[in-house]
C-alpha positions in Angstrom: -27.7 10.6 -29.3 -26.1 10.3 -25.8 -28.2 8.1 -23.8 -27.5 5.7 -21.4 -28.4 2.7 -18.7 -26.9 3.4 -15.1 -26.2 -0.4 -13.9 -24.6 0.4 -11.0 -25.3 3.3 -8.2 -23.4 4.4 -5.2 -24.1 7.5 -2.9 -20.0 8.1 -2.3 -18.2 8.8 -5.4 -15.0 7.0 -5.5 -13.6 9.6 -8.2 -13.5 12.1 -5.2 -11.5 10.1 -3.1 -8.0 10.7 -4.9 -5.9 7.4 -5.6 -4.9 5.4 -2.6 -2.3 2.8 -3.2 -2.8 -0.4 -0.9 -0.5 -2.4 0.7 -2.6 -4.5 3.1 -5.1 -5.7 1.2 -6.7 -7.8 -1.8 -4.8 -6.7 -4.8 -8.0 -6.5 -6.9 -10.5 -3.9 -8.1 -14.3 -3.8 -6.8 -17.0 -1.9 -9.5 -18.0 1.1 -8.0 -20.2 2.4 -11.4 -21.1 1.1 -15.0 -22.8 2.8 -17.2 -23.6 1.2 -20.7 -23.9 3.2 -23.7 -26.6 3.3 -25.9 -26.9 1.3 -29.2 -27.2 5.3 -30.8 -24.1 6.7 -29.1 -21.8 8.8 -30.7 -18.2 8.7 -30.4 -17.2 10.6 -27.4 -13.9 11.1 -25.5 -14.7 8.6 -22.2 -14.3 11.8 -19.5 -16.4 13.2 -21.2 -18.9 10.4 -20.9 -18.5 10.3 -17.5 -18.6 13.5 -16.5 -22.1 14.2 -17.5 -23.1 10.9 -15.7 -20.9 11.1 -12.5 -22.6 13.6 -9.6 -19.4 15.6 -8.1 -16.4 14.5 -10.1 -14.5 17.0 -12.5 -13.1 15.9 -15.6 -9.6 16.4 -13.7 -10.8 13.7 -11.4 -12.2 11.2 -13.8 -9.2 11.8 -16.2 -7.0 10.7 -13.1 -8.8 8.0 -12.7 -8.1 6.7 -15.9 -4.5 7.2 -15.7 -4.5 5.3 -12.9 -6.2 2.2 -14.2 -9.5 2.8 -12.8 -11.7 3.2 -15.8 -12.5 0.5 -18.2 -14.1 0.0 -21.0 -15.8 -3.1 -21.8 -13.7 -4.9 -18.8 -10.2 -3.5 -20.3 -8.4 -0.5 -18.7 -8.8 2.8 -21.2 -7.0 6.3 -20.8 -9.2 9.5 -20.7 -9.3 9.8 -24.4 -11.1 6.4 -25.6 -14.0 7.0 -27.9 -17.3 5.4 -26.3 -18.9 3.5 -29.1 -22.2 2.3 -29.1 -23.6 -1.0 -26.7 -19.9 0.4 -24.3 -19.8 -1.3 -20.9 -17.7 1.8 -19.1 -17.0 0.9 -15.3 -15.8 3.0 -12.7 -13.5 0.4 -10.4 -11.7 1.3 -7.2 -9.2 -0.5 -4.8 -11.7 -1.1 -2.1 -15.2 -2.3 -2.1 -18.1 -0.1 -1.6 -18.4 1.8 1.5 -20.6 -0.5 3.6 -20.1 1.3 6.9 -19.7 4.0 9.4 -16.4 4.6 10.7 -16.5 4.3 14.5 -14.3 6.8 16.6 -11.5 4.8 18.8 -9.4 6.7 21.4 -6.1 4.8 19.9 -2.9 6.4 20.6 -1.6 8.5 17.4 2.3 8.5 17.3 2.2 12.0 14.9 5.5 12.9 13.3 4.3 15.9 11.3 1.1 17.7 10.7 -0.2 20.8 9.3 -3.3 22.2 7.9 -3.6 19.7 4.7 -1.3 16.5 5.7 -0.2 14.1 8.5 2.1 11.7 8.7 1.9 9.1 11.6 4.8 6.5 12.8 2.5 3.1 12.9 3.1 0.8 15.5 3.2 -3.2 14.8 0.1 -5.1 14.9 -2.1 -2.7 14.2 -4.4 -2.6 10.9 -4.4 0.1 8.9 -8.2 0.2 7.7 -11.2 -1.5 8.2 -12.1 -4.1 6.2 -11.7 -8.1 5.7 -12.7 -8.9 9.6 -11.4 -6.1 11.2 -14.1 -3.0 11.7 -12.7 -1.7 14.7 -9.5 -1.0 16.3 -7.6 0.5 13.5 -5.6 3.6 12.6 -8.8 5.0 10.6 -10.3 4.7 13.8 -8.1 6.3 15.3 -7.9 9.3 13.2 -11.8 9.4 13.7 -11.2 10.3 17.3 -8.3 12.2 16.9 -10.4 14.6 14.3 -13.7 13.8 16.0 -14.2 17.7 16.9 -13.2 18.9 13.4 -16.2 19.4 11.1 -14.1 19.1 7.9 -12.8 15.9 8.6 -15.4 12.5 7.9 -12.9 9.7 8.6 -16.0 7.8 6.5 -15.2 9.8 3.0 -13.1 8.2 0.8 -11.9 11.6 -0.3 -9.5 12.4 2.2 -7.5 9.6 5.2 -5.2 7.3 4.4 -3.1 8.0 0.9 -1.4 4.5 0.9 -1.2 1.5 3.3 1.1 -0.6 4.6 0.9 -4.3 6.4 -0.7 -4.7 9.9 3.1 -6.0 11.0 5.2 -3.7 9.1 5.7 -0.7 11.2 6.5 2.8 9.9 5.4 5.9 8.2 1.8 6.5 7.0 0.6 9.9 4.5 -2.9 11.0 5.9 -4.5 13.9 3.5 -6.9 15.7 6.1 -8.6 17.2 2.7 -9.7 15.8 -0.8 -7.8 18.5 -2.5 -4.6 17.0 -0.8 -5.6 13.9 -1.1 -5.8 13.8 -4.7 -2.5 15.7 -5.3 -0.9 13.0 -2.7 -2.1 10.2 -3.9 -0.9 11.1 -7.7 2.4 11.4 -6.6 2.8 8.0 -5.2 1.2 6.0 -8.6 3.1 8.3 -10.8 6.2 7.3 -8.7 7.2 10.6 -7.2 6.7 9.7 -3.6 10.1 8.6 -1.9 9.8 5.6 0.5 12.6 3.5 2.0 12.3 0.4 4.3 14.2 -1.4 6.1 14.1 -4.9 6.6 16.1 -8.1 7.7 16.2 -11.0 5.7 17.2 -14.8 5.6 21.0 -15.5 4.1 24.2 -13.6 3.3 22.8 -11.3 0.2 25.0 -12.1 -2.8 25.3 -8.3 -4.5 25.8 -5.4 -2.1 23.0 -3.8 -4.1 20.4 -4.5 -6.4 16.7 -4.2 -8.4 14.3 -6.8 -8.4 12.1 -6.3 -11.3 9.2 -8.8 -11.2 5.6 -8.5 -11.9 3.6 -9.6 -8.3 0.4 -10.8 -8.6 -2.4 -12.9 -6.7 -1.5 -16.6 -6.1 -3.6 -18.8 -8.3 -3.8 -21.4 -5.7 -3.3 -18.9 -2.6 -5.4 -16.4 -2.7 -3.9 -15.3 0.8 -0.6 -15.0 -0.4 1.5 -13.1 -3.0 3.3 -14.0 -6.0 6.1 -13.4 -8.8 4.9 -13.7 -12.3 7.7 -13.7 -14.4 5.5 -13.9 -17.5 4.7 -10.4 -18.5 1.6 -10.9 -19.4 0.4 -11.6 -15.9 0.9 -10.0 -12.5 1.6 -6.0 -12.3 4.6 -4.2 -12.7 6.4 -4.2 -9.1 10.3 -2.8 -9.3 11.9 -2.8 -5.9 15.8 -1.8 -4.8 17.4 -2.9 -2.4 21.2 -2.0 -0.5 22.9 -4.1 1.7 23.3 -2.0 5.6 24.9 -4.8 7.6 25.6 -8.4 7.4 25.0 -10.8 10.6 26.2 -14.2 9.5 22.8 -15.8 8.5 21.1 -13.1 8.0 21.5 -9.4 6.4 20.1 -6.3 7.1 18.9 -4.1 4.0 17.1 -0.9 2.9 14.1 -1.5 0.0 13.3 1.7 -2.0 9.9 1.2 -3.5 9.4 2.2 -7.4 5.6 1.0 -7.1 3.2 -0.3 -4.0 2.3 -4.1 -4.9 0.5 -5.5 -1.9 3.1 -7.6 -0.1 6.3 -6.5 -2.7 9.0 -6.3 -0.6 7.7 -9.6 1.4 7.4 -11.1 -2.3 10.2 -9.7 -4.1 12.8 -10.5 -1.6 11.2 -14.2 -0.9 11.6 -14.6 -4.8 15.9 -13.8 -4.7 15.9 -16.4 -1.8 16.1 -14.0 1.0 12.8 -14.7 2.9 11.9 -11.9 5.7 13.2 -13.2 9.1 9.9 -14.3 10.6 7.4 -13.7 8.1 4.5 -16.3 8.9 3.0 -15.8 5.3 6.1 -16.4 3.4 7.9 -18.8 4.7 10.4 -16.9 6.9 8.9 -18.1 10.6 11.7 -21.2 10.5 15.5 -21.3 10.1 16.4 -20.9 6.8 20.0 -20.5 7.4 22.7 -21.3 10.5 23.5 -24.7 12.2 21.4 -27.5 13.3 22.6 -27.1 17.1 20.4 -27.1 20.0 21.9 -23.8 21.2 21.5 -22.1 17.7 17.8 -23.4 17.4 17.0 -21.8 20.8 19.0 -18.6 19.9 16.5 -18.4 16.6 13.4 -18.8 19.3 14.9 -15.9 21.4 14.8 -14.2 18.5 11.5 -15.3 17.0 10.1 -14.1 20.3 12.1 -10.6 20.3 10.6 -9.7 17.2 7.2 -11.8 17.0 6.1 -10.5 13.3 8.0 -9.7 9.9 11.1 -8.1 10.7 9.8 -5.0 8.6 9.9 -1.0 8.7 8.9 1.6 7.0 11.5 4.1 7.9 11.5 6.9 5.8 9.1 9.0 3.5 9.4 12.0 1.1 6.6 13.7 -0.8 5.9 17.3 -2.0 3.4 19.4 -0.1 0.0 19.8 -2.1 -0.1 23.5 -1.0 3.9 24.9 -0.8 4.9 22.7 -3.4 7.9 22.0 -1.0 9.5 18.4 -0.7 8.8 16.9 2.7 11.5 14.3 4.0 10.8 12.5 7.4 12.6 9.3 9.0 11.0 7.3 12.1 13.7 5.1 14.4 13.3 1.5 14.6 11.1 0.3 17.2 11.9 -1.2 19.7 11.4 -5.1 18.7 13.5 -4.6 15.6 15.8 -2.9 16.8 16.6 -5.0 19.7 16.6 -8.1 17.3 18.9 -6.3 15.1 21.4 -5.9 18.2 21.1 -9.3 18.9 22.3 -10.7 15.8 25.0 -7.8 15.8 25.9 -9.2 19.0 26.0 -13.0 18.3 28.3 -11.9 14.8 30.9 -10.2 16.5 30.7 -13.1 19.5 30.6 -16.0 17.2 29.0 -17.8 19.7 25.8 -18.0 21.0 
């Protein structure tokens, strides 16, 4: 017997949308479906469960899903092959919320770096959001990609199952995956949770980095106190895995420049992860790097940090470069943006007050 109580009903099914990997939002997962299993249910493999009682989603899809952390049983995470007993609670959770709106087309400037028939990749200015959501419904790059895709029928900006493949901050700048189809999307967004994706940053950060390289292997995790901020949990029983390395490029006196390679996509992990060695971004607001953290207490230096402050009014923070394998040629894709312009001029600065020694 192989009945069953639907709980929970969407019209979108968030087991078409492939696995996005946030950056820029609440590190938490929002119940899209349960289903609870009748007190006469036999043992059966959970994809198989689900794909009786999920509209549109192939056991491929729904055994991803599960992989990926995004099926639980009885509020605990469960891989494809769990055997639903009787009385079950299975829910289908996702990275967002429910989709509670229509995305609006913007005219928003695209900076496009590459594009084809089933990817994008856009360099993304600072300051602007990535997706709707959390106060901000309009003005951002899915907005954008709306009306850039506005007179192609295949493309719904408002279907989960293709857009954005990960996220980053609204003040990091850098490179962003689009998947223009839910084929792509889902091959895409495998590769960055099973690691495969290549992404490099670059940042500047408070103090004279000790090591020349390094990993920072901490689990990150929501505040308990903040929930606006992130945090290190060195227990192992709390946070998520977050693995982050890091090479020193150039040293500036009081502060250093370095690359992060990302080994996962925690929300905030390199803003956390460095803050956590002692090595705060240089004018992060959120974590403590928007004051002097290093240098002299001299008038002159103070106002040289101001200059810079205003230079580079946001987290000194770019996504620079990105590699990932084409879902159709199977070919590896590498692309590299330039700094823009506030980093990079704030970056010159320092160079230029090291060499000077003098403000």
């Amino acid at each position: 017997m192989n009945s069953y109580r639907n709980e929970f009903t969407e019209d979108a099914n968030p087991l078409q949308s492939g696995l996005e990997i946030p950056e820029n939002v609440e590190d938490e997962l929002f119940e899209h479906f349960r289903f609870v299993a009748d007190k006469g249910q036999n043992l059966l493999r959970v994809d198989k469960f689900l794909t009786t009682r999920l509209e549109h989603a192939s056991r491929n899809r729904i055994q991803m899903a599960a992989d990926a952390g995004y099926i639980l049983a009885n509020g605990n995470a469960v891989k494809s092959n769990y055997k639903v007993k009787p009385n079950d609670t299975i829910s289908v959770v996702m990275d967002r919320p429910r989709r509670e709106f229509e995305v609006i087309p913007e005219n928003i400037p695209l900076n496009i770096v590459y594009e084809d028939d089933d990817v994008m990749v856009v360099n993304k200015p600072p300051g602007l959001v990535v997706h709707p959501g959390h106060g901000n419904y309009n003005g951002t790059l899915v907005n954008a990609l709306a009306w850039y895709f506005k007179d192609n029928a295949a493309y719904d900006a408002s279907d989960p199952r293709m857009g954005l493949v990960h996220r980053i901050d609204k003040d990091t700048s850098g490179l962003l995956l689009i998947a223009k189809n839910p084929d792509a999307k889902t091959y895409l967004g495998f590769q960055f949770y099973s690691k495969k994706a290549k992404r490099k940053y670059i940042a500047l950060v408070w103090g004279n980095v000790k090591n020349d390289a390094g990993i920072i292997e901490e689990n990150i995790g929501r505040h308990p106190r903040n929930k606006m901020l992130m945090t290190v949990f060195p227990d192992a029983d709390e946070g998520k895995t977050a693995i982050t390395h890091y090479r020193v490029l150039e040293r500036f006196t009081y502060v250093t420049l370095v690359e992060c390679r990302l080994e996962t996509g925690r929300t905030h992990q390199i803003r956390v992860h460095m803050k956590y060695i002692g090595h705060p971004l240089f004018n992060d607001a959120r974590y403590g790097g928007n004051e002097i953290l290093k240098g002299t207490t001299h008038a002159k230096y103070k106002q040289f940090i101001q200059n810079c402050f205003d230079i580079c009014p946001r987290q000194a923070l770019h996504a620079q470069t990105l590699g990932f394998v084409h879902p159709q040629t199977g070919k590896e894709i590498f692309l590299q943006s330039d700094l823009p312009d506030d980093m990079a001029k704030l970056i010159e600065k320092w160079r230029k007050y090291t060499t000077n020694n003098e403000l």
